[in-house]
mmCIF file of the N, C-alpha and C atoms, coordinates in Angstrom:
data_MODEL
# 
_entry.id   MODEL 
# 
loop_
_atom_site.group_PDB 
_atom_site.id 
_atom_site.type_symbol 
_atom_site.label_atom_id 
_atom_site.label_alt_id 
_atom_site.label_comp_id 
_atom_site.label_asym_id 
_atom_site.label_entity_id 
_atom_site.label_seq_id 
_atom_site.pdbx_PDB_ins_code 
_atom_site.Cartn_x 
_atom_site.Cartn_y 
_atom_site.Cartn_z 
_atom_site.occupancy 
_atom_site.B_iso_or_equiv 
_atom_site.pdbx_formal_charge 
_atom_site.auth_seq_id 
_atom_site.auth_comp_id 
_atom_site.auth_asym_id 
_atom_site.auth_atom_id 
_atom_site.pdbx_PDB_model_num 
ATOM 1   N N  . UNK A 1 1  ? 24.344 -2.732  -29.168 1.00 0.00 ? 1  UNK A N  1 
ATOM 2   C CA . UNK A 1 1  ? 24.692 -1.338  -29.170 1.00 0.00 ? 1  UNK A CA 1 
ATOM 3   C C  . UNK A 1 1  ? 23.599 -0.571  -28.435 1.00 0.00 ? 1  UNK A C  1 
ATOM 4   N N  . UNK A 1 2  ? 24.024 0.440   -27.698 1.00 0.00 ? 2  UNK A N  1 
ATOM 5   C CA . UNK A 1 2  ? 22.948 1.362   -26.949 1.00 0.00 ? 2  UNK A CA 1 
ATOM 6   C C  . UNK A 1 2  ? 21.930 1.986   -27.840 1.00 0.00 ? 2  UNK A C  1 
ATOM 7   N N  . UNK A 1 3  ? 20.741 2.327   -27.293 1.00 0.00 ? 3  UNK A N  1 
ATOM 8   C CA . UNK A 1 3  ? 19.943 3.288   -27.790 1.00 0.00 ? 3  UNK A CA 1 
ATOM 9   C C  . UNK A 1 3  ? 19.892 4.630   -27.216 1.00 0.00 ? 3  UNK A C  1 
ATOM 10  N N  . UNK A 1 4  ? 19.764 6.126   -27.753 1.00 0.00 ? 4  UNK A N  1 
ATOM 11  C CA . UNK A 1 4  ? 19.608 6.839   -27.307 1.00 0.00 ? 4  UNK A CA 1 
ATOM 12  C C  . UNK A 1 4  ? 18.211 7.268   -27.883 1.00 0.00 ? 4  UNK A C  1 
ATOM 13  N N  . UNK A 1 5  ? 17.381 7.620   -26.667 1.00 0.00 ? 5  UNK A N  1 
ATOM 14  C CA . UNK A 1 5  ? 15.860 8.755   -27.564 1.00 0.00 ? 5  UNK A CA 1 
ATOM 15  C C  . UNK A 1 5  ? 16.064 9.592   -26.795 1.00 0.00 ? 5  UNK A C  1 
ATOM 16  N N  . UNK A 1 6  ? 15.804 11.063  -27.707 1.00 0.00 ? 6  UNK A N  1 
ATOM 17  C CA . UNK A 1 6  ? 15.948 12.473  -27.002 1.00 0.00 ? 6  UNK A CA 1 
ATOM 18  C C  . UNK A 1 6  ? 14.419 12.839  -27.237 1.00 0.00 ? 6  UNK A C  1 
ATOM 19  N N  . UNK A 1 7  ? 13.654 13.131  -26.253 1.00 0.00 ? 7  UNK A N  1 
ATOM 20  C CA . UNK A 1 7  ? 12.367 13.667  -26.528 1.00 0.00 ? 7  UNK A CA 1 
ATOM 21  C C  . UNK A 1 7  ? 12.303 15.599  -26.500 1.00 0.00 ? 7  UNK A C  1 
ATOM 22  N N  . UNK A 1 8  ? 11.417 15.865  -26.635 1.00 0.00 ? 8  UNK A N  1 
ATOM 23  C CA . UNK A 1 8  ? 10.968 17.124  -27.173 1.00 0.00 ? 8  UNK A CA 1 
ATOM 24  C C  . UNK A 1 8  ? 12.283 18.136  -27.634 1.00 0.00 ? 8  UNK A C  1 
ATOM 25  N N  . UNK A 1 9  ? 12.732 17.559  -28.685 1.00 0.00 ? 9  UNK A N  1 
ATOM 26  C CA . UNK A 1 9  ? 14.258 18.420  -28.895 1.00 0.00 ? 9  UNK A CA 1 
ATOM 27  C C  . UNK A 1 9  ? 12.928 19.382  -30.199 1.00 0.00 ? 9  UNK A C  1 
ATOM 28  N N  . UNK A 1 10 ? 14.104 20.702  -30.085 1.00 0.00 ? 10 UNK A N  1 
ATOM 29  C CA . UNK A 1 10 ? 13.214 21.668  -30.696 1.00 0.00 ? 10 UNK A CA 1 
ATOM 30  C C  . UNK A 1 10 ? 13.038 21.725  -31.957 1.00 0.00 ? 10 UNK A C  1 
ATOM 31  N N  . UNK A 1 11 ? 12.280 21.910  -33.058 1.00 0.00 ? 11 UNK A N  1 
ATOM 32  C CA . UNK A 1 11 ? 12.134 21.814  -34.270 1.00 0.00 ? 11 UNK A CA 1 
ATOM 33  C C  . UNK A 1 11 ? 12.989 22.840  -35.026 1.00 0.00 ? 11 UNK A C  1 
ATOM 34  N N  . UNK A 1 12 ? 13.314 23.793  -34.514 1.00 0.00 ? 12 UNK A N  1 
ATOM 35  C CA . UNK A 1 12 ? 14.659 24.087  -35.131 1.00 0.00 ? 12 UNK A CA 1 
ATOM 36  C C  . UNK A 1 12 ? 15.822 23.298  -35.380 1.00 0.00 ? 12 UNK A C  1 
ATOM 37  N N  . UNK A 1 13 ? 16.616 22.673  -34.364 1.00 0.00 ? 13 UNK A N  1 
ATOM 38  C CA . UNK A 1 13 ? 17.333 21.887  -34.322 1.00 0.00 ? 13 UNK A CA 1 
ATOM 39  C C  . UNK A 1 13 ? 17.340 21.001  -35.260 1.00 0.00 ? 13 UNK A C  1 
ATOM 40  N N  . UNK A 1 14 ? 16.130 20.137  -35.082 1.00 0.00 ? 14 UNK A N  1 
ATOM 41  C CA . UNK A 1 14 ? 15.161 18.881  -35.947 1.00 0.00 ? 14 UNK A CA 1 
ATOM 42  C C  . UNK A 1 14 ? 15.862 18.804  -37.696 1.00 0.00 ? 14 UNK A C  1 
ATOM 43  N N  . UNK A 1 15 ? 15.677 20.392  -38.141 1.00 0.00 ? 15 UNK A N  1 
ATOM 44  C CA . UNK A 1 15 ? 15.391 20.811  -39.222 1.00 0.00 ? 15 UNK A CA 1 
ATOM 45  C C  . UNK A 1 15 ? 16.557 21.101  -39.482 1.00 0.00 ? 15 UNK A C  1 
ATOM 46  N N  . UNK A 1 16 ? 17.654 22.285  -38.988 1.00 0.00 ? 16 UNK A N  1 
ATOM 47  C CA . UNK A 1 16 ? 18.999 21.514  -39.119 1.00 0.00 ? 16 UNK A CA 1 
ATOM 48  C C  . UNK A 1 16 ? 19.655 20.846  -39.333 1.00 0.00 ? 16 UNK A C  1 
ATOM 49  N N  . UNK A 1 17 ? 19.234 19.561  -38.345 1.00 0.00 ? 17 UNK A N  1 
ATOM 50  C CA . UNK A 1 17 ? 20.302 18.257  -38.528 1.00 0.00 ? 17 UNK A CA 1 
ATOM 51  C C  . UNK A 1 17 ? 19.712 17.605  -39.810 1.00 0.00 ? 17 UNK A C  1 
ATOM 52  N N  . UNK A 1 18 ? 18.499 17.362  -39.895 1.00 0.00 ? 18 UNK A N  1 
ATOM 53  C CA . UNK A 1 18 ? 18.375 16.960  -40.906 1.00 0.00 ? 18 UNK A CA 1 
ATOM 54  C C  . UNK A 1 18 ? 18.892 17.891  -42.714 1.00 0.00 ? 18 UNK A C  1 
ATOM 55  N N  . UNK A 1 19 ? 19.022 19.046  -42.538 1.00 0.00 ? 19 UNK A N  1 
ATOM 56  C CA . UNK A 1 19 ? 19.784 19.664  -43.644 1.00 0.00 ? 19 UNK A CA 1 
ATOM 57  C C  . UNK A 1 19 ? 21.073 19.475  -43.872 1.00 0.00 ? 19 UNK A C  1 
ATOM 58  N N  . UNK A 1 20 ? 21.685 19.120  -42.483 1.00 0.00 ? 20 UNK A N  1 
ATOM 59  C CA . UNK A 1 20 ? 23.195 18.353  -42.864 1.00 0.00 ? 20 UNK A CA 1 
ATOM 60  C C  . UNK A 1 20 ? 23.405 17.517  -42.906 1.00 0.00 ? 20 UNK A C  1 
ATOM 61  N N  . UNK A 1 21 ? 22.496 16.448  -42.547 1.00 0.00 ? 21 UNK A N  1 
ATOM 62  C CA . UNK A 1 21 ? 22.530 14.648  -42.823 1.00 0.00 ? 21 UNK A CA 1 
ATOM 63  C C  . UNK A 1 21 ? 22.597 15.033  -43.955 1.00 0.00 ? 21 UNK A C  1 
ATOM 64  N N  . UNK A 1 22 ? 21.233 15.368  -44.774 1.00 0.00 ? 22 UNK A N  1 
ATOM 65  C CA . UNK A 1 22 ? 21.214 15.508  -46.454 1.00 0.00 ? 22 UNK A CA 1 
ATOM 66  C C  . UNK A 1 22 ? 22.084 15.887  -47.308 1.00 0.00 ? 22 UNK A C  1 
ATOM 67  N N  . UNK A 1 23 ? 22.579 17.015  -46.669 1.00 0.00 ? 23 UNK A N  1 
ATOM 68  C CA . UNK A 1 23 ? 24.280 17.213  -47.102 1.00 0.00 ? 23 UNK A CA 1 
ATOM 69  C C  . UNK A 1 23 ? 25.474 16.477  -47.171 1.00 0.00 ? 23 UNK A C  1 
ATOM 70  N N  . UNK A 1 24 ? 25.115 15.687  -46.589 1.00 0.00 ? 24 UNK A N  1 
ATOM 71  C CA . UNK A 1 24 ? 26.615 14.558  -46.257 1.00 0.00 ? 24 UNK A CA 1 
ATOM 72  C C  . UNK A 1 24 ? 25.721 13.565  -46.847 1.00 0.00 ? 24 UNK A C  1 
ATOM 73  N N  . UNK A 1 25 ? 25.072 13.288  -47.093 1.00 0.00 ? 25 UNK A N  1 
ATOM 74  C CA . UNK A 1 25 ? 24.642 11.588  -47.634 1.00 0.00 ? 25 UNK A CA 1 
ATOM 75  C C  . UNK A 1 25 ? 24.091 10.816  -46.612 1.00 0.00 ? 25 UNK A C  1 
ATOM 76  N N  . UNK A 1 26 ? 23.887 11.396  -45.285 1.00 0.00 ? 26 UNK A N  1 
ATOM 77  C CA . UNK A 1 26 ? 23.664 10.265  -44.277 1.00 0.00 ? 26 UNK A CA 1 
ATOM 78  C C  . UNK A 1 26 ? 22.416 10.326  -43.773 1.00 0.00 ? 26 UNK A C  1 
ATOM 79  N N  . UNK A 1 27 ? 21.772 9.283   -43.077 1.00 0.00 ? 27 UNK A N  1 
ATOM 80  C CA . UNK A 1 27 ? 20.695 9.618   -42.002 1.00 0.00 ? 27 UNK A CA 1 
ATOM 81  C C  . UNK A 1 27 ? 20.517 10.544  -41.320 1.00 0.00 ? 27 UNK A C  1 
ATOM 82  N N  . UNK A 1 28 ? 19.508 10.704  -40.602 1.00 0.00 ? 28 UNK A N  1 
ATOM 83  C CA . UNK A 1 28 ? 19.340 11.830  -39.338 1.00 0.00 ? 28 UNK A CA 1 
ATOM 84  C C  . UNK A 1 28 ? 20.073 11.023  -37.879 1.00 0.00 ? 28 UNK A C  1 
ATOM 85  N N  . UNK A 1 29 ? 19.900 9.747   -37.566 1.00 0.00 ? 29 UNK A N  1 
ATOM 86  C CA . UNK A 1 29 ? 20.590 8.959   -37.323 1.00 0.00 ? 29 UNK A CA 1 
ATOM 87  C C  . UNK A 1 29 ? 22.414 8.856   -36.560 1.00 0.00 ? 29 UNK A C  1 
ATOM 88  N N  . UNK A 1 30 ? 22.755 8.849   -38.589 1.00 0.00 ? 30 UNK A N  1 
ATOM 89  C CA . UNK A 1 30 ? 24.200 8.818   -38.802 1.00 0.00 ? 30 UNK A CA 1 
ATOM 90  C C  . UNK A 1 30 ? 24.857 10.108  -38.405 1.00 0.00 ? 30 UNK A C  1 
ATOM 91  N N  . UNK A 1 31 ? 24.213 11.006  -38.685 1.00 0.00 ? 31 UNK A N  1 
ATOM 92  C CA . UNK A 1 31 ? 24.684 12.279  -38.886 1.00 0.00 ? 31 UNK A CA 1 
ATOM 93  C C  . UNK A 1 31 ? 24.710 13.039  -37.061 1.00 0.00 ? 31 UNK A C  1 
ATOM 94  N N  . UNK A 1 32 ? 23.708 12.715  -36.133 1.00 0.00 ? 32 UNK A N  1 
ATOM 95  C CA . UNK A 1 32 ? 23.329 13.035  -35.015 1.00 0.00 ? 32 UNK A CA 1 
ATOM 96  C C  . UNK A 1 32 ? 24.711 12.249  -34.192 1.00 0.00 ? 32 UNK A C  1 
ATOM 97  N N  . UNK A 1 33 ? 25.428 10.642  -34.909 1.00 0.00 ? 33 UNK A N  1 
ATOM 98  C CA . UNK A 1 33 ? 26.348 10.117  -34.019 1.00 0.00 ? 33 UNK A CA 1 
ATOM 99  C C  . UNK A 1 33 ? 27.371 10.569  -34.468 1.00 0.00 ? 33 UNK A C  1 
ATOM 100 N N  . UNK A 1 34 ? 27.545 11.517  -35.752 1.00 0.00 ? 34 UNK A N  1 
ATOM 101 C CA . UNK A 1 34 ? 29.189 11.716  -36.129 1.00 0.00 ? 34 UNK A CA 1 
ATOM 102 C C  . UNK A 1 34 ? 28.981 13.147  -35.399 1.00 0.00 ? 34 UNK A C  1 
ATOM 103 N N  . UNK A 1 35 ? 27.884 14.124  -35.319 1.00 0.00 ? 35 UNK A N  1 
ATOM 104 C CA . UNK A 1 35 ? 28.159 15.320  -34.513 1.00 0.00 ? 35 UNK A CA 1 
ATOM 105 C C  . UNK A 1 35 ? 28.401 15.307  -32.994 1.00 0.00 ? 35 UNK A C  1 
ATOM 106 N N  . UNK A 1 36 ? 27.868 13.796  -32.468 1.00 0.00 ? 36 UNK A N  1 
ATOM 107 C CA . UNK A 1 36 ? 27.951 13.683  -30.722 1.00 0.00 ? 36 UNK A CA 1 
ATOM 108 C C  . UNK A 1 36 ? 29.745 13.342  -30.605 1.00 0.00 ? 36 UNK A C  1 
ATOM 109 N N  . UNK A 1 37 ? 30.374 12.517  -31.960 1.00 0.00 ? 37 UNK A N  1 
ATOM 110 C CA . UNK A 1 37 ? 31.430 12.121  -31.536 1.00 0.00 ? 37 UNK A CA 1 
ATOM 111 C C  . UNK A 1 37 ? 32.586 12.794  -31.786 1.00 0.00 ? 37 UNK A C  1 
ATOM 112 N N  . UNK A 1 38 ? 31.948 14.219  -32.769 1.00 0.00 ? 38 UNK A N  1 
ATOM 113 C CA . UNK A 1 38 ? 33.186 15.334  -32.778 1.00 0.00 ? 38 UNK A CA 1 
ATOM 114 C C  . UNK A 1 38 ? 33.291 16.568  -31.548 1.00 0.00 ? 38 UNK A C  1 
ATOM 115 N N  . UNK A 1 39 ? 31.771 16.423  -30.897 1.00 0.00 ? 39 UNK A N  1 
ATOM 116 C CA . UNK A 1 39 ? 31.394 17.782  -30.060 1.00 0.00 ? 39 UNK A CA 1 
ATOM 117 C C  . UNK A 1 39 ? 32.524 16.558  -28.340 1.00 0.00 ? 39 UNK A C  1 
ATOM 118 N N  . UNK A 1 40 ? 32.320 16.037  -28.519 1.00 0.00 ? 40 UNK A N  1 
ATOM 119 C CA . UNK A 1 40 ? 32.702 14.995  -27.306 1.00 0.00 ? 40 UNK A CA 1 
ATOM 120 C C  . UNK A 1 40 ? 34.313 14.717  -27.466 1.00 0.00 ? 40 UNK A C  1 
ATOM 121 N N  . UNK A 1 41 ? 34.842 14.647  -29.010 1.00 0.00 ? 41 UNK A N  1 
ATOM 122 C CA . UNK A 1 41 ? 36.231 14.618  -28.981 1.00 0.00 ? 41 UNK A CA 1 
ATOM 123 C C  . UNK A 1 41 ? 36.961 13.447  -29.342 1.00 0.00 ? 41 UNK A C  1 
ATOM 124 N N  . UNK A 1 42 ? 36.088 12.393  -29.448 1.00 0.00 ? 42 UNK A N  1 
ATOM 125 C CA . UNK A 1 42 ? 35.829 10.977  -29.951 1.00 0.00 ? 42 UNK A CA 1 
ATOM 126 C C  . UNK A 1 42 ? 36.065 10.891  -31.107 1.00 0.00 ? 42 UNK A C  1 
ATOM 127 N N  . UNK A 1 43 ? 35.976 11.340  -32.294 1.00 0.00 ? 43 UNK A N  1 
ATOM 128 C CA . UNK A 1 43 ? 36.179 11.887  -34.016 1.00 0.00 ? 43 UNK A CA 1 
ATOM 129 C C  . UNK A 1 43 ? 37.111 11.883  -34.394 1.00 0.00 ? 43 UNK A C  1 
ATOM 130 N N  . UNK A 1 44 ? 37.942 10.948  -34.912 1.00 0.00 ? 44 UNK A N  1 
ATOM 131 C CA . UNK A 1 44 ? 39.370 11.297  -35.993 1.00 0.00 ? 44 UNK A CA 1 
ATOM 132 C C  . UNK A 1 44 ? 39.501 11.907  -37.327 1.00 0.00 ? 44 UNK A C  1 
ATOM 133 N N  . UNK A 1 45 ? 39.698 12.083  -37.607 1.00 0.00 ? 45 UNK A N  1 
ATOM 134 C CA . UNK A 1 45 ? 38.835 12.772  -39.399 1.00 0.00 ? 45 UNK A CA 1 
ATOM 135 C C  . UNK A 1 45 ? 40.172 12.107  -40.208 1.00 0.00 ? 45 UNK A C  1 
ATOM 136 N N  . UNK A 1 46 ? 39.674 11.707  -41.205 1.00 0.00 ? 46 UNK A N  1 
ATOM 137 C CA . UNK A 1 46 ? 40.435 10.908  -41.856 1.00 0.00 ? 46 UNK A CA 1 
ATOM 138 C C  . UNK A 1 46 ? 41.686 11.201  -42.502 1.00 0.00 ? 46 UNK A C  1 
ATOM 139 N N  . UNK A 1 47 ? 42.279 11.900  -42.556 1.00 0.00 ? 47 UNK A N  1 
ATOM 140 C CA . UNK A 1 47 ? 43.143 12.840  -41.996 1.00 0.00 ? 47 UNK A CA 1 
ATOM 141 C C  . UNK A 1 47 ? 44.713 12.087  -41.201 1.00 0.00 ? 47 UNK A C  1 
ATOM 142 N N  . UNK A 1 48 ? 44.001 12.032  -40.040 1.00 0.00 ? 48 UNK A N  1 
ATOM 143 C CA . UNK A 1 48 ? 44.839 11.697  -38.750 1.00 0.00 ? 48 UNK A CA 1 
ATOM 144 C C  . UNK A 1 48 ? 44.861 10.118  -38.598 1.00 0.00 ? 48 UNK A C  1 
ATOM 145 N N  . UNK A 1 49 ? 43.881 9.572   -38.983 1.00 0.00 ? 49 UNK A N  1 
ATOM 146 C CA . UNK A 1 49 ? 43.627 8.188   -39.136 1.00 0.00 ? 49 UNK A CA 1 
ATOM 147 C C  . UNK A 1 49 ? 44.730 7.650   -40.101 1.00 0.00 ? 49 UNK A C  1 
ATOM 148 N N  . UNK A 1 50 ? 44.885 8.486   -41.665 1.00 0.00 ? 50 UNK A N  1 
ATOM 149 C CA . UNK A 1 50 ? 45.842 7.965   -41.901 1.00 0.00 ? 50 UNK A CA 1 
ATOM 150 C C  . UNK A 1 50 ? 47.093 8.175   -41.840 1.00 0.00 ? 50 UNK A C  1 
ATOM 151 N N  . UNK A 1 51 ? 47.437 9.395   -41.365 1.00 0.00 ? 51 UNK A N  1 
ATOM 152 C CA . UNK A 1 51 ? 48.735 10.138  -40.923 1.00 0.00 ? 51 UNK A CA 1 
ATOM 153 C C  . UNK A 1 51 ? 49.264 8.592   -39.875 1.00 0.00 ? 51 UNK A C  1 
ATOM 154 N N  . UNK A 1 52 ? 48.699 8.554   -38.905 1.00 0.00 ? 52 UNK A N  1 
ATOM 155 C CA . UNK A 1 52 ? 49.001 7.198   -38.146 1.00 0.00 ? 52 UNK A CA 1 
ATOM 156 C C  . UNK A 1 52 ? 49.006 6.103   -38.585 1.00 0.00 ? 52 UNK A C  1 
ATOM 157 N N  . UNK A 1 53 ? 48.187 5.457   -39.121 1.00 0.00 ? 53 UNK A N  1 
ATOM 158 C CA . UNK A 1 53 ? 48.629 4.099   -40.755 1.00 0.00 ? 53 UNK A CA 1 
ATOM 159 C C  . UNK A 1 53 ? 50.201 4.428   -41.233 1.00 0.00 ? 53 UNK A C  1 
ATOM 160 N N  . UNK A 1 54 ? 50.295 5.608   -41.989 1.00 0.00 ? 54 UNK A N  1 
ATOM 161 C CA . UNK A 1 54 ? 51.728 5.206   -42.386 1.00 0.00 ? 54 UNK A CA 1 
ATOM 162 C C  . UNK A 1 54 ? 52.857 5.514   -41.168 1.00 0.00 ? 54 UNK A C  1 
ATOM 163 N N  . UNK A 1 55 ? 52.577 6.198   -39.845 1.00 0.00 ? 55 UNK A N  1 
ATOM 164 C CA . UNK A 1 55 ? 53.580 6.146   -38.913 1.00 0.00 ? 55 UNK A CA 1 
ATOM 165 C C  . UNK A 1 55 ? 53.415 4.832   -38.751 1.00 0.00 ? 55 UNK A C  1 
ATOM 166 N N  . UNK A 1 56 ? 52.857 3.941   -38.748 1.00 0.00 ? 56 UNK A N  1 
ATOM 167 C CA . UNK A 1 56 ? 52.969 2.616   -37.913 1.00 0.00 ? 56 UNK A CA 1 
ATOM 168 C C  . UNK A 1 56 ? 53.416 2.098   -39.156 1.00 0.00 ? 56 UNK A C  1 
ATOM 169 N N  . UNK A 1 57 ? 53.163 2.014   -40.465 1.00 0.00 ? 57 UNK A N  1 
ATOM 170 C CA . UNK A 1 57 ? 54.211 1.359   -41.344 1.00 0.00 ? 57 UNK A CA 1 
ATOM 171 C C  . UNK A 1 57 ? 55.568 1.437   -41.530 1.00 0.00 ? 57 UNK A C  1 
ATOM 172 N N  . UNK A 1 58 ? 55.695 2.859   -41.334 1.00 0.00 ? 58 UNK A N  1 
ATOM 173 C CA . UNK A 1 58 ? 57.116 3.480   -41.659 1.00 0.00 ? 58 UNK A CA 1 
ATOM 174 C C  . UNK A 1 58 ? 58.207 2.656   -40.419 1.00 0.00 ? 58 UNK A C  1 
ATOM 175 N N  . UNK A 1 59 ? 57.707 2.617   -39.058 1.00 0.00 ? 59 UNK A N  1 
ATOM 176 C CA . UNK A 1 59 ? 57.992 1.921   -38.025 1.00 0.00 ? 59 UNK A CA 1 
ATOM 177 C C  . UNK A 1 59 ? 58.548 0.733   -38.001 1.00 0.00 ? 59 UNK A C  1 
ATOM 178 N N  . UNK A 1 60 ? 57.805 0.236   -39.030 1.00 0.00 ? 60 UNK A N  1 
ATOM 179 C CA . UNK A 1 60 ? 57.609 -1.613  -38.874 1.00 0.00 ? 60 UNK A CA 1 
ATOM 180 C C  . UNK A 1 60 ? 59.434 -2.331  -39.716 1.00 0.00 ? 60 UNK A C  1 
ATOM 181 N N  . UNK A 1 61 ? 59.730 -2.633  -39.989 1.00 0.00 ? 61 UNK A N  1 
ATOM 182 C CA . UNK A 1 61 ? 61.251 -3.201  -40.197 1.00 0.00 ? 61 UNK A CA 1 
ATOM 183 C C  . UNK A 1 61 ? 60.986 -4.274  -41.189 1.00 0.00 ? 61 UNK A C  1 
ATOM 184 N N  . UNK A 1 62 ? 61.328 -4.210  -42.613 1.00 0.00 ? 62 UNK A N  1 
ATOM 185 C CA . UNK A 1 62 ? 61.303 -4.911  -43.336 1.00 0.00 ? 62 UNK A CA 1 
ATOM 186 C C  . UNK A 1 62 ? 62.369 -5.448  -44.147 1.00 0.00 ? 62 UNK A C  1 
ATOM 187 N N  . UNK A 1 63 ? 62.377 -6.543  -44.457 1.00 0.00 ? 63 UNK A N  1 
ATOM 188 C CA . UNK A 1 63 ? 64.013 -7.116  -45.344 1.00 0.00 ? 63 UNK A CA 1 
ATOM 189 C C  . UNK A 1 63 ? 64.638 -6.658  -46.198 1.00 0.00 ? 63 UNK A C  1 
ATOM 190 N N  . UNK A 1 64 ? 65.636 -6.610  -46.129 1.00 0.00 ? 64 UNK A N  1 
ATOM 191 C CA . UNK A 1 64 ? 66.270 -5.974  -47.481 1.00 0.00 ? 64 UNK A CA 1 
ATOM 192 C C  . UNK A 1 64 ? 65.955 -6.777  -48.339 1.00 0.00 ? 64 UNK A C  1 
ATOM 193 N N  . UNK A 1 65 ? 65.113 -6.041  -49.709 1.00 0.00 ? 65 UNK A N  1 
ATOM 194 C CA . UNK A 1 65 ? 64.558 -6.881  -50.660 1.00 0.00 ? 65 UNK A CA 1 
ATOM 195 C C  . UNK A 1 65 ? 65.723 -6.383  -52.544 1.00 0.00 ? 65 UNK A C  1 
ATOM 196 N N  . UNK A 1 66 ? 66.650 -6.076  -52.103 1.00 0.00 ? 66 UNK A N  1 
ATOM 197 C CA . UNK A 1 66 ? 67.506 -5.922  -53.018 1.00 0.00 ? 66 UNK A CA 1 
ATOM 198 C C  . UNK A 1 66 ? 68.215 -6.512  -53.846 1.00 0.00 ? 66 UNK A C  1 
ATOM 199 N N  . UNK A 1 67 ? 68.785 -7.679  -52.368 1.00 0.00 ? 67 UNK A N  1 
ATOM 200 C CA . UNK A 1 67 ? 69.436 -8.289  -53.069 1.00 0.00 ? 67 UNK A CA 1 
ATOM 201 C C  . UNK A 1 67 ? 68.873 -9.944  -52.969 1.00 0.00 ? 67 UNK A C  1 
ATOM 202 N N  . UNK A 1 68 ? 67.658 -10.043 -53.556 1.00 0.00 ? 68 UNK A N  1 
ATOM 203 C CA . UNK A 1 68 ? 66.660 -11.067 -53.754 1.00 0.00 ? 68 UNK A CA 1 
ATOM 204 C C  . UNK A 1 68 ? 66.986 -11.535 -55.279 1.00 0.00 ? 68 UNK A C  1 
ATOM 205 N N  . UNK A 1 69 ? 67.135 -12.900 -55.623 1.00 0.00 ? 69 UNK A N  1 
ATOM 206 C CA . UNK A 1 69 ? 67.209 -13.486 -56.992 1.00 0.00 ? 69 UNK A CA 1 
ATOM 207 C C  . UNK A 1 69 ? 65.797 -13.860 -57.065 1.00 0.00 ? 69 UNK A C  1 
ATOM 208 N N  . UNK A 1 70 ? 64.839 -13.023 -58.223 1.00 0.00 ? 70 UNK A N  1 
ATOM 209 C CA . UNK A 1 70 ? 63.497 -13.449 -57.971 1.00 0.00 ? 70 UNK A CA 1 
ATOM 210 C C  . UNK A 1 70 ? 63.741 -14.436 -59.035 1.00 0.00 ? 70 UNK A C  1 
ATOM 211 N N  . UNK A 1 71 ? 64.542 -14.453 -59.829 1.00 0.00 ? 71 UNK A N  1 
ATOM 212 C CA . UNK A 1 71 ? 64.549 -15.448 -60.408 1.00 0.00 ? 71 UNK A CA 1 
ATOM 213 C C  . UNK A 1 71 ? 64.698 -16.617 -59.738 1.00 0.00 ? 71 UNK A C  1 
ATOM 214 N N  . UNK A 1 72 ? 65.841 -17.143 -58.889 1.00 0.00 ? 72 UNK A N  1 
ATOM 215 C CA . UNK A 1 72 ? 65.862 -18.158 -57.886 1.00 0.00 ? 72 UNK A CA 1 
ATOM 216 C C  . UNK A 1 72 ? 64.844 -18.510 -57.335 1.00 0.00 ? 72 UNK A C  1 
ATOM 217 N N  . UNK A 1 73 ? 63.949 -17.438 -56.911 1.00 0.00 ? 73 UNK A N  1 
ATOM 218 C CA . UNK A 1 73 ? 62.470 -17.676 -55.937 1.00 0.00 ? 73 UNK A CA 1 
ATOM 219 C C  . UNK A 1 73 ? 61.778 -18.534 -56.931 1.00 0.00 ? 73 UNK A C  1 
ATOM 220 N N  . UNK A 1 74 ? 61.662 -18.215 -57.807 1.00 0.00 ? 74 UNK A N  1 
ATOM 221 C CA . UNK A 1 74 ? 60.083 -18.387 -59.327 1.00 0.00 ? 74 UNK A CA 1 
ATOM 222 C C  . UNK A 1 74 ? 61.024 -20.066 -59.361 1.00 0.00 ? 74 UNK A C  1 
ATOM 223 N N  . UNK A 1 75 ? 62.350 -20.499 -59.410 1.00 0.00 ? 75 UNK A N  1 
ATOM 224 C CA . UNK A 1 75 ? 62.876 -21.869 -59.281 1.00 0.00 ? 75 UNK A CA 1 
ATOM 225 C C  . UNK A 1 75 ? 62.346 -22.514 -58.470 1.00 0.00 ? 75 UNK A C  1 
ATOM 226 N N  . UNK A 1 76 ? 62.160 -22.263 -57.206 1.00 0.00 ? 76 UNK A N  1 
ATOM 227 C CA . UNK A 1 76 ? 62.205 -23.241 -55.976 1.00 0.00 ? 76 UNK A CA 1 
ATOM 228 C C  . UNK A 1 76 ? 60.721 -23.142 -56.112 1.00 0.00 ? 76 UNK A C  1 
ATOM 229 N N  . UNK A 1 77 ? 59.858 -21.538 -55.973 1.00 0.00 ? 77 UNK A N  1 
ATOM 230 C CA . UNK A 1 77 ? 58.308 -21.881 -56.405 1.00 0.00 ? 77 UNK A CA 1 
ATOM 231 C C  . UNK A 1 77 ? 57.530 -23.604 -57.438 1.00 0.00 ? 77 UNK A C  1 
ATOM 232 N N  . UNK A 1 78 ? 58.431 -23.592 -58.196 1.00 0.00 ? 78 UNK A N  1 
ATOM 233 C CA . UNK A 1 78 ? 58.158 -24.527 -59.516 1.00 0.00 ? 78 UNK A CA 1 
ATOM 234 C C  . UNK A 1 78 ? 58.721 -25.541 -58.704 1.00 0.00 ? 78 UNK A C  1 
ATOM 235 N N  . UNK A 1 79 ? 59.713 -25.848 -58.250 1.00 0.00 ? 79 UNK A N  1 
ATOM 236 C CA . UNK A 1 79 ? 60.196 -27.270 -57.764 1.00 0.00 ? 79 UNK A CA 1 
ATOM 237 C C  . UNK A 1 79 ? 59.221 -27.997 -56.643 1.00 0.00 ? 79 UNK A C  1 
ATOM 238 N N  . UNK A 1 80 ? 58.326 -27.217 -55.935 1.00 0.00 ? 80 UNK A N  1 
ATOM 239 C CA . UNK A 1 80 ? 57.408 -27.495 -54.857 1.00 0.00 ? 80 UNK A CA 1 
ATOM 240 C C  . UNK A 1 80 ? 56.495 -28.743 -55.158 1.00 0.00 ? 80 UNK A C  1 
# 
């Protein structure tokens, strides 16, 4: 994975980010790559991440499970 070092960034800033890492639970670090990847457009918020999970389930085509004898199944399971 890349490294980034930013030199003489201003101590305002500094002091900032680090008040909202602390706020969120994260590093100075963590917190510096989730603000580069929302200011850039890169960021899904979890949200949309799963809004799309269930479009791609809802999508997907599954058997009619109605008219299943689970009893029959739990038979042939045991006969194996």
């Amino acid at each position: 994975m890349p490294t980034l070092q930013v030199r003489d960034l201003p101590e305002d800033v500094y002091i900032k980010l680090n008040l909202i890492a602390n706020e969120e639970n994260r590093s100075i670090a963590q917190q510096t790559i989730m603000l580069l990847k929302e200011s850039l457009g890169l960021h899904s918020n979890n949200k949309m991440r799963r809004k799309a999970l269930l479009d791609k389930i809802s999508e997907k085509k599954y058997p009619d499970t109605d008219n299943i004898d689970t009893v029959e199944l739990i038979r042939e399971d045991r006969e194996r």
